[in-house]
KEGUFI-548227 format. One record per atom (N, C-alpha, C): chain; atom name; x, y, z. Coordinates in Angstrom, 3 decimals. Layout:
<rs>
@c:A&a:CA&X:X&Y:Y&Z:Z
...
</rs>
This chain:
<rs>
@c:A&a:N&X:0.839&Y:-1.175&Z:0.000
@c:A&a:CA&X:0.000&Y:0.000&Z:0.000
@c:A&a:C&X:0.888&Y:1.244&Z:0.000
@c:A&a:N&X:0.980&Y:2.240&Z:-0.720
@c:A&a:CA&X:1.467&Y:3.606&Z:-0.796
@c:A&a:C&X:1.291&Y:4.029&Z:0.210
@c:A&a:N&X:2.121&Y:5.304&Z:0.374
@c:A&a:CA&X:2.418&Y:5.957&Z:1.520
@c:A&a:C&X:1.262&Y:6.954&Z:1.830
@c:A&a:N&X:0.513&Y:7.564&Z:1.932
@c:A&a:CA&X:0.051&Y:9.063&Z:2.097
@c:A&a:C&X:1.158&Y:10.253&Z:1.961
@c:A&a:N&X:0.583&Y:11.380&Z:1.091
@c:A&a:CA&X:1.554&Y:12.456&Z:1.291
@c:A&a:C&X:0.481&Y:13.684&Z:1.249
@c:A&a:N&X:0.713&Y:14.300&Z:1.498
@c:A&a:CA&X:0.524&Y:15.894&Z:2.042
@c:A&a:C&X:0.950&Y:16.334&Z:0.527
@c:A&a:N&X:-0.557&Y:16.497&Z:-0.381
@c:A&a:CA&X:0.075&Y:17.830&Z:-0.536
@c:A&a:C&X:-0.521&Y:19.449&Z:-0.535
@c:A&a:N&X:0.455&Y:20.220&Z:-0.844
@c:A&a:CA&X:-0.319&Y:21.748&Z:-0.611
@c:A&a:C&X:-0.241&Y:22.306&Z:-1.829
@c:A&a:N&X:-1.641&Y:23.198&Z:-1.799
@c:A&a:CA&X:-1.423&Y:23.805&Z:-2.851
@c:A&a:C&X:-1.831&Y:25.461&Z:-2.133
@c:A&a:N&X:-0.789&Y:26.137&Z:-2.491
@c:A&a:CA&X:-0.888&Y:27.800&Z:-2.203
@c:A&a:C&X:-0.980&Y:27.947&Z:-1.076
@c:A&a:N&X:-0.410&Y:27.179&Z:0.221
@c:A&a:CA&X:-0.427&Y:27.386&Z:1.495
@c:A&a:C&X:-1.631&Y:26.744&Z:2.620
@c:A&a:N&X:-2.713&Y:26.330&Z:1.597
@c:A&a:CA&X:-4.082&Y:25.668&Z:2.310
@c:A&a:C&X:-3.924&Y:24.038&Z:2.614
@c:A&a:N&X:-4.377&Y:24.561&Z:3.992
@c:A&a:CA&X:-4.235&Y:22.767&Z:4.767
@c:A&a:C&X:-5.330&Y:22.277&Z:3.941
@c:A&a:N&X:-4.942&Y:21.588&Z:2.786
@c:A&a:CA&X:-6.341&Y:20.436&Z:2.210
@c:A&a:C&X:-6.306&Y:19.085&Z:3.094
@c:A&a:N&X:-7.360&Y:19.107&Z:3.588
@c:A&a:CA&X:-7.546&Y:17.511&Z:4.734
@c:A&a:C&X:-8.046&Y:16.700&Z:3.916
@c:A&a:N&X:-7.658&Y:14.783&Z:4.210
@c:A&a:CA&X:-8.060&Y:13.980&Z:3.615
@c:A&a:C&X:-9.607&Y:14.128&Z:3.463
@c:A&a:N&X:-10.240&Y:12.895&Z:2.587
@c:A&a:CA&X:-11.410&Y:13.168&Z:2.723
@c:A&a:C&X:-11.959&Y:12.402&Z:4.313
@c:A&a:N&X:-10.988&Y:11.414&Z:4.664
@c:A&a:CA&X:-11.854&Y:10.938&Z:5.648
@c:A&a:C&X:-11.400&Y:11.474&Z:6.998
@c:A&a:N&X:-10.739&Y:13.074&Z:6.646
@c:A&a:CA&X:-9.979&Y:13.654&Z:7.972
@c:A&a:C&X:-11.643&Y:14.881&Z:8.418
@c:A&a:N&X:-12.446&Y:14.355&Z:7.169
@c:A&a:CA&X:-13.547&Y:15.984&Z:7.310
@c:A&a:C&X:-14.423&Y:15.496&Z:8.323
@c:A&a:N&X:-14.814&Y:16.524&Z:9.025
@c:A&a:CA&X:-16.256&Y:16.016&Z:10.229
@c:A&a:C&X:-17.689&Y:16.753&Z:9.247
@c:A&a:N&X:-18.400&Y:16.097&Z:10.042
@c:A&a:CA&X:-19.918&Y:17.039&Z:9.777
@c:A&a:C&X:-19.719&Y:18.410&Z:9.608
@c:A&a:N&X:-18.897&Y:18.943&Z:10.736
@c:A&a:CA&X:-19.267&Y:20.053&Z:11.331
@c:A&a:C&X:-18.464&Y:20.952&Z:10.516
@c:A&a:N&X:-16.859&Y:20.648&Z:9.671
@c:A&a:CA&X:-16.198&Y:21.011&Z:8.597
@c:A&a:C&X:-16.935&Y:21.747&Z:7.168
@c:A&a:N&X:-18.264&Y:20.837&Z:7.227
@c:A&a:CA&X:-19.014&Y:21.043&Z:5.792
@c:A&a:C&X:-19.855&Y:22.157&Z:5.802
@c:A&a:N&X:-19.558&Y:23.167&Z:4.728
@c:A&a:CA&X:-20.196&Y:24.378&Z:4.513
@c:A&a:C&X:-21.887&Y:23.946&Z:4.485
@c:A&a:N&X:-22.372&Y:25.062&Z:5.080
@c:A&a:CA&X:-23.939&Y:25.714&Z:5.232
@c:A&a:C&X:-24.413&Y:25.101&Z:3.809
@c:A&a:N&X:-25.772&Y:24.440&Z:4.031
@c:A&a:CA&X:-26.333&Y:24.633&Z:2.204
@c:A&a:C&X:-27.484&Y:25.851&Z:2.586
@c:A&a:N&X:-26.960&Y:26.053&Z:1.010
@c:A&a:CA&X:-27.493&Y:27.854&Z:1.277
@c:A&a:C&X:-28.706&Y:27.909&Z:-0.028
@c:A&a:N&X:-29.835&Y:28.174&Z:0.401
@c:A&a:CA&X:-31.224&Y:28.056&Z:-0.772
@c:A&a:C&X:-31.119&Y:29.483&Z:-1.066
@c:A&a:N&X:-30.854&Y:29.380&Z:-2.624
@c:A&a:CA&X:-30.952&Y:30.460&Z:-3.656
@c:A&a:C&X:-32.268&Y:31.061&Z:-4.296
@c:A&a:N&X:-32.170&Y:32.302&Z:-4.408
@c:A&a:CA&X:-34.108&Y:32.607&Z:-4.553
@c:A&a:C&X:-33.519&Y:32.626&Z:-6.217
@c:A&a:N&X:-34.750&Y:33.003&Z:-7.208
@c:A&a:CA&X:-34.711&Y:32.954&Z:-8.104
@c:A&a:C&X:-33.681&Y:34.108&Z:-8.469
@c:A&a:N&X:-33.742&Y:35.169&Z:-7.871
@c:A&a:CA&X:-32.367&Y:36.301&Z:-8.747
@c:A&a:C&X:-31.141&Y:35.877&Z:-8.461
@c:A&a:N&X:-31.487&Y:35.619&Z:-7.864
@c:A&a:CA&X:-29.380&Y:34.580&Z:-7.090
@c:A&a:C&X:-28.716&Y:33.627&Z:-8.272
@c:A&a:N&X:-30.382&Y:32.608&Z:-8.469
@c:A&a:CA&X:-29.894&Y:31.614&Z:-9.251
@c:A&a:C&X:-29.584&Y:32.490&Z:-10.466
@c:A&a:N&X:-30.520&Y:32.878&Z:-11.466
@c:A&a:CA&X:-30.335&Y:33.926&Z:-12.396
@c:A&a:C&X:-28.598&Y:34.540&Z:-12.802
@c:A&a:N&X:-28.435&Y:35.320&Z:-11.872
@c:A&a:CA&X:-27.412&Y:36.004&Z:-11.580
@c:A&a:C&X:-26.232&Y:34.502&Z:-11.447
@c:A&a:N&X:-26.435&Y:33.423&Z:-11.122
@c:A&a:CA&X:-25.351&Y:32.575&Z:-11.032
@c:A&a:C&X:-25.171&Y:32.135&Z:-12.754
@c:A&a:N&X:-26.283&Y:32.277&Z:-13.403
@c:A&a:CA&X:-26.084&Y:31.421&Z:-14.893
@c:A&a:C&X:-26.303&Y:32.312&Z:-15.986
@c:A&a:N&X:-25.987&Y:33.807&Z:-15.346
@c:A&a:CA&X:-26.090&Y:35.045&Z:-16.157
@c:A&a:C&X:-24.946&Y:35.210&Z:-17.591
@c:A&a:N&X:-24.398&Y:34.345&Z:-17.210
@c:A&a:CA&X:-23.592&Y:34.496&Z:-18.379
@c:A&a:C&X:-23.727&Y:33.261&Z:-19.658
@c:A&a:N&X:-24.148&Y:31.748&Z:-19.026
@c:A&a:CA&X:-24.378&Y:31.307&Z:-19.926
@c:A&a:C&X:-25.899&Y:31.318&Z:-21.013
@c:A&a:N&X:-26.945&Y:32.212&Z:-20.071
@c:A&a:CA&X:-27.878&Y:32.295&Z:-20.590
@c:A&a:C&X:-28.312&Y:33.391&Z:-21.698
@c:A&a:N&X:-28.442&Y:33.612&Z:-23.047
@c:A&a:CA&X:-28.574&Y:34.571&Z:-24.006
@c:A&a:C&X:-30.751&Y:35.347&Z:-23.520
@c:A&a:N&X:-30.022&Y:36.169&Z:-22.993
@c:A&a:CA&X:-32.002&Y:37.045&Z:-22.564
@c:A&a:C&X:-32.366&Y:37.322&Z:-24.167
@c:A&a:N&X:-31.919&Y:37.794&Z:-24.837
@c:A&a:CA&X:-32.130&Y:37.403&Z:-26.501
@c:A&a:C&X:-33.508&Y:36.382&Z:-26.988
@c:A&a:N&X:-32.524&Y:34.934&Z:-26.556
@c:A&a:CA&X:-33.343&Y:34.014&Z:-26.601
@c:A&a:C&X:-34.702&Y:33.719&Z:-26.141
@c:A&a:N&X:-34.571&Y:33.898&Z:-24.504
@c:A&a:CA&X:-36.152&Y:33.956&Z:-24.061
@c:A&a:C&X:-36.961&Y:34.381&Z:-24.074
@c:A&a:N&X:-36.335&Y:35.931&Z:-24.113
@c:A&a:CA&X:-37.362&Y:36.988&Z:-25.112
@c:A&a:C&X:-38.265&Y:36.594&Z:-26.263
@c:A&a:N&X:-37.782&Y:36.011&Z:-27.117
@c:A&a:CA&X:-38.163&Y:36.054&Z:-28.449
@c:A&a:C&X:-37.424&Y:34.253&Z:-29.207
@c:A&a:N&X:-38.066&Y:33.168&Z:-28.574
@c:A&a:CA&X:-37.181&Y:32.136&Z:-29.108
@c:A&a:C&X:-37.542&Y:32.157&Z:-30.597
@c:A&a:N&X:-36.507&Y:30.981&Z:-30.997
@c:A&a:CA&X:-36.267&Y:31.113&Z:-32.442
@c:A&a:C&X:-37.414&Y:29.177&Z:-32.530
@c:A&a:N&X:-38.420&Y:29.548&Z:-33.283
@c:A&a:CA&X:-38.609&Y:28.562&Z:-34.138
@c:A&a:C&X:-37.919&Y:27.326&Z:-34.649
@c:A&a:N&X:-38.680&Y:26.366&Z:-34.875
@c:A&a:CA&X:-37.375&Y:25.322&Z:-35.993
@c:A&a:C&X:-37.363&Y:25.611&Z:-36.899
@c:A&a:N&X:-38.799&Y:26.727&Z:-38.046
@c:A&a:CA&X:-38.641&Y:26.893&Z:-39.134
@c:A&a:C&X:-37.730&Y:27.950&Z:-39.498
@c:A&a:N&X:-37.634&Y:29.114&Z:-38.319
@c:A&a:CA&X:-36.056&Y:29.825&Z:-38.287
@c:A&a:C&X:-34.697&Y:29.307&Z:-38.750
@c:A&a:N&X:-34.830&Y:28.591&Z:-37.950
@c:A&a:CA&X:-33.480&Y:27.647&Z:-38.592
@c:A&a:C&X:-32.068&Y:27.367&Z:-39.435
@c:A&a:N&X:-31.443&Y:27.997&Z:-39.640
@c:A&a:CA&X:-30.284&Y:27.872&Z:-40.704
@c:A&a:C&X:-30.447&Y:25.976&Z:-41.172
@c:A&a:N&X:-30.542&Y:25.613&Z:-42.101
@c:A&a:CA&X:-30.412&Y:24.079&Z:-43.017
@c:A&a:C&X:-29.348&Y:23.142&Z:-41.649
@c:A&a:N&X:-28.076&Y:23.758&Z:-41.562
@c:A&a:CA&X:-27.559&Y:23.058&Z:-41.056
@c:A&a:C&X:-27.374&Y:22.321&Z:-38.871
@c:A&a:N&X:-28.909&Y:23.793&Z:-38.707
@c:A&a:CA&X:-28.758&Y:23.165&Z:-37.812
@c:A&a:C&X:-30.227&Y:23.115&Z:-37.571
@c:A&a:N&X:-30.926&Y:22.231&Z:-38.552
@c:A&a:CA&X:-32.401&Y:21.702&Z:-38.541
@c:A&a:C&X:-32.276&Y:20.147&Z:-38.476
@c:A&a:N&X:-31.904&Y:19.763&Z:-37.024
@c:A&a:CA&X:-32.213&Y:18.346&Z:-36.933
@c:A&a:C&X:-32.961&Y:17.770&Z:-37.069
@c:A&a:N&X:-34.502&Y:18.206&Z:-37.409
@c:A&a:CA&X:-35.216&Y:17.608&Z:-38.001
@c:A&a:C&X:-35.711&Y:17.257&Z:-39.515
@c:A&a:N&X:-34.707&Y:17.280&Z:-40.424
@c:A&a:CA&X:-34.465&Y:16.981&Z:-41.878
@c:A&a:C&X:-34.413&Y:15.494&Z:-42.136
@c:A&a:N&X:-34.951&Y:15.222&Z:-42.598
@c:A&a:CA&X:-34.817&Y:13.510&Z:-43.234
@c:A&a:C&X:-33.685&Y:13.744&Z:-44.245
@c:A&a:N&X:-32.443&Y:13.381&Z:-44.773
@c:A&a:CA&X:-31.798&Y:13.227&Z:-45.437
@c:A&a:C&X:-32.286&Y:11.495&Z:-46.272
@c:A&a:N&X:-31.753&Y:11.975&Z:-47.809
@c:A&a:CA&X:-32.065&Y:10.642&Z:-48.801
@c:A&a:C&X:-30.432&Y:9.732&Z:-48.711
@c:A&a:N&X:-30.810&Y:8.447&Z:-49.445
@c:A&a:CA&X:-29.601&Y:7.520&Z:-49.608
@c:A&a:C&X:-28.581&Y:8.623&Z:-50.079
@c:A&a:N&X:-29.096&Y:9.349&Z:-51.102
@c:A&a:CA&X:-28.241&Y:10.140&Z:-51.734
@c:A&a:C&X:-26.705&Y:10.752&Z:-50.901
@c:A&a:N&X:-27.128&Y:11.444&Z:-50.024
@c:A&a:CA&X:-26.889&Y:12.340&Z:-48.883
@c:A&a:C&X:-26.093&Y:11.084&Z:-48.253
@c:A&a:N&X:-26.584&Y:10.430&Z:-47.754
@c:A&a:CA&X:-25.344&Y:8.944&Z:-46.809
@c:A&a:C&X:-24.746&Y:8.411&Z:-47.856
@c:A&a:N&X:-24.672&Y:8.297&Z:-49.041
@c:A&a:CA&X:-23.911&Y:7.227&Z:-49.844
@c:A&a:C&X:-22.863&Y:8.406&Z:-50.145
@c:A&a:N&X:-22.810&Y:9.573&Z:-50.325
@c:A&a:CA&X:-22.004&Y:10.660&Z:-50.460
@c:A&a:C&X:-21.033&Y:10.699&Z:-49.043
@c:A&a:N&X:-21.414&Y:10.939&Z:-47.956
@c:A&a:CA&X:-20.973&Y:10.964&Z:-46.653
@c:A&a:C&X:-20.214&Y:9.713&Z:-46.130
@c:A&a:N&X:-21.239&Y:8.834&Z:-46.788
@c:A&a:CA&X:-19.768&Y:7.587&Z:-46.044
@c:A&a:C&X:-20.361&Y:6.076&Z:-47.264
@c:A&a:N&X:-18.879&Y:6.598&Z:-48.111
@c:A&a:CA&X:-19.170&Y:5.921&Z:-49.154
@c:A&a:C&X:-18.859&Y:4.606&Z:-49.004
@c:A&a:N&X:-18.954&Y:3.362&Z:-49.976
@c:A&a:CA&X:-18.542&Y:2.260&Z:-49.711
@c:A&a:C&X:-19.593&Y:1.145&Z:-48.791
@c:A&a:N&X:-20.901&Y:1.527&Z:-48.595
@c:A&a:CA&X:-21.272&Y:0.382&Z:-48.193
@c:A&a:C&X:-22.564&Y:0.260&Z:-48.969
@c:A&a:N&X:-22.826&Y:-1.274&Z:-48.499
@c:A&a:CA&X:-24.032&Y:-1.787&Z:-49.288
@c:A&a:C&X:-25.591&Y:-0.582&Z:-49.231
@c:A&a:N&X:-25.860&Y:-1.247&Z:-50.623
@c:A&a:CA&X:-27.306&Y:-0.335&Z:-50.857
@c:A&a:C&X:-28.311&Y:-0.564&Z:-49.215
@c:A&a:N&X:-28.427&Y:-1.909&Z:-48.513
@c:A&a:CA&X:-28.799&Y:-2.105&Z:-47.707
@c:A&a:C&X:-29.146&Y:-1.292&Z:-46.637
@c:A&a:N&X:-27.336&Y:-0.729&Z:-46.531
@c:A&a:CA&X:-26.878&Y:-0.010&Z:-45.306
@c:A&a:C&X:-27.513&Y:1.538&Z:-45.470
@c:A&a:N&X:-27.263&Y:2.436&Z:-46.575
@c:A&a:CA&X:-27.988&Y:3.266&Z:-46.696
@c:A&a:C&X:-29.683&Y:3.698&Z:-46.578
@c:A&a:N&X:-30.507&Y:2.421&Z:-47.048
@c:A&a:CA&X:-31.696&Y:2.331&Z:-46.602
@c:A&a:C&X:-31.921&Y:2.536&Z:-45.074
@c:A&a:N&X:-30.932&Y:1.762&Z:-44.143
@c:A&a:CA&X:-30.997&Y:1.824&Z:-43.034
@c:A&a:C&X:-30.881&Y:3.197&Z:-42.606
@c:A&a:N&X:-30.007&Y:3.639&Z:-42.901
@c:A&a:CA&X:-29.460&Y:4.754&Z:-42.627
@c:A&a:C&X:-30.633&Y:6.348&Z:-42.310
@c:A&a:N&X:-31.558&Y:5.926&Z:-43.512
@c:A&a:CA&X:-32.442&Y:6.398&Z:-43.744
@c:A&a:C&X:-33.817&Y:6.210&Z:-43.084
@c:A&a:N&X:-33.917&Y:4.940&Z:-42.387
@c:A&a:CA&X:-35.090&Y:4.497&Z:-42.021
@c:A&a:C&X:-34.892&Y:5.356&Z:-40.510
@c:A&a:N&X:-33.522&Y:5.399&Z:-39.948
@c:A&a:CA&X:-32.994&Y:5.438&Z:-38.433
@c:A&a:C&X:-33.316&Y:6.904&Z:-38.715
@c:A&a:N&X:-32.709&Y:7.923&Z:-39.556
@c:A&a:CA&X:-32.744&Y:8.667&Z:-39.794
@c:A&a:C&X:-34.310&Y:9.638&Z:-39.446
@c:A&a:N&X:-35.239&Y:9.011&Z:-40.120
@c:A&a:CA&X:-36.808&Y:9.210&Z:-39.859
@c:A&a:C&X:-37.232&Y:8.930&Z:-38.445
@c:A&a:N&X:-37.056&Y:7.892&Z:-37.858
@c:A&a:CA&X:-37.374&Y:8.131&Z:-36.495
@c:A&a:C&X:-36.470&Y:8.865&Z:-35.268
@c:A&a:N&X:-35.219&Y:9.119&Z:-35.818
@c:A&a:CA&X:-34.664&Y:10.374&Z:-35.360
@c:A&a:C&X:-35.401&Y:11.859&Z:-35.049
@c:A&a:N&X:-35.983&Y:12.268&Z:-36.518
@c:A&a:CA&X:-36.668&Y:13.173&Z:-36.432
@c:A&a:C&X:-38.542&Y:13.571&Z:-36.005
@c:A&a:N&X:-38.897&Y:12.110&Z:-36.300
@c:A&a:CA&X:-40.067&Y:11.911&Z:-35.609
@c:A&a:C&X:-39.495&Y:12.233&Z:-33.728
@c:A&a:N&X:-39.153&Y:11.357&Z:-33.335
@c:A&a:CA&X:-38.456&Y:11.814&Z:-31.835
@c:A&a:C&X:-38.152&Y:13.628&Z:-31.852
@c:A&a:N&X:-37.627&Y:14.058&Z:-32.314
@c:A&a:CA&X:-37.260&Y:15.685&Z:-32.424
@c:A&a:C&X:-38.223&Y:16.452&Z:-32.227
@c:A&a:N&X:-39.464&Y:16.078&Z:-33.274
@c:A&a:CA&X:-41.001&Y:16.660&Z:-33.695
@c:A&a:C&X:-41.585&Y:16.290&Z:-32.542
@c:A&a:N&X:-41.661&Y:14.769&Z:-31.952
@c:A&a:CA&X:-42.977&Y:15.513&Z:-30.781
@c:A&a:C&X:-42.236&Y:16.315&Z:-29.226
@c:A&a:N&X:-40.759&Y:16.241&Z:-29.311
@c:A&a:CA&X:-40.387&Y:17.106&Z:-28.182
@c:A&a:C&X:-40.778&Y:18.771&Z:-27.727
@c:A&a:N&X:-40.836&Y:18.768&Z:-29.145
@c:A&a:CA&X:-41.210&Y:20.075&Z:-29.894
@c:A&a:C&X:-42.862&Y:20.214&Z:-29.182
</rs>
């Protein structure tokens, strides 16, 4: 079995985990809604909620709900049986059925 070592980083006593008591563990602290807000203020675009964007908005390439033809997979990943492309296509459709009723 290895030794234990100590280490520090920037001068702070970090204690094992099984050196922590109850009484060590920070307060849980209930956030009202502007707190939370203000915590995810940056990843959230107010843009968006304002005014969401449609699927028929959409730029082509990021309309996951498009059925693509054999055409489209036999181009993309060439080399396999006619079979495989049918498939491709069938998976493809209930992909976007799934998309449509999330919607």
């Amino acid at each position: 079995m290895a030794k234990r070592q100590n280490i520090r980083c920037t001068g702070d006593n970090i204690p094992f985990l099984n050196d922590i008591k109850e009484s060590d563990k920070p307060d849980y602290k209930d956030l009202d809604d502007e707190q939370l807000a203000y915590l995810f203020k940056d990843l959230v675009n107010e843009k968006a909620i304002e005014a969401p964007v449609t699927i028929d908005e959409l730029p082509d390439e990021l309309r996951f709900d498009q059925v693509f033809a054999e055409d489209y997979y036999r181009m993309l990943f060439p080399g396999f049986e006619d079979l495989a492309y049918s498939i491709m296509v069938e998976c493809d459709k209930k992909r976007a059925l799934e998309i449509v009723k999330i919607d």
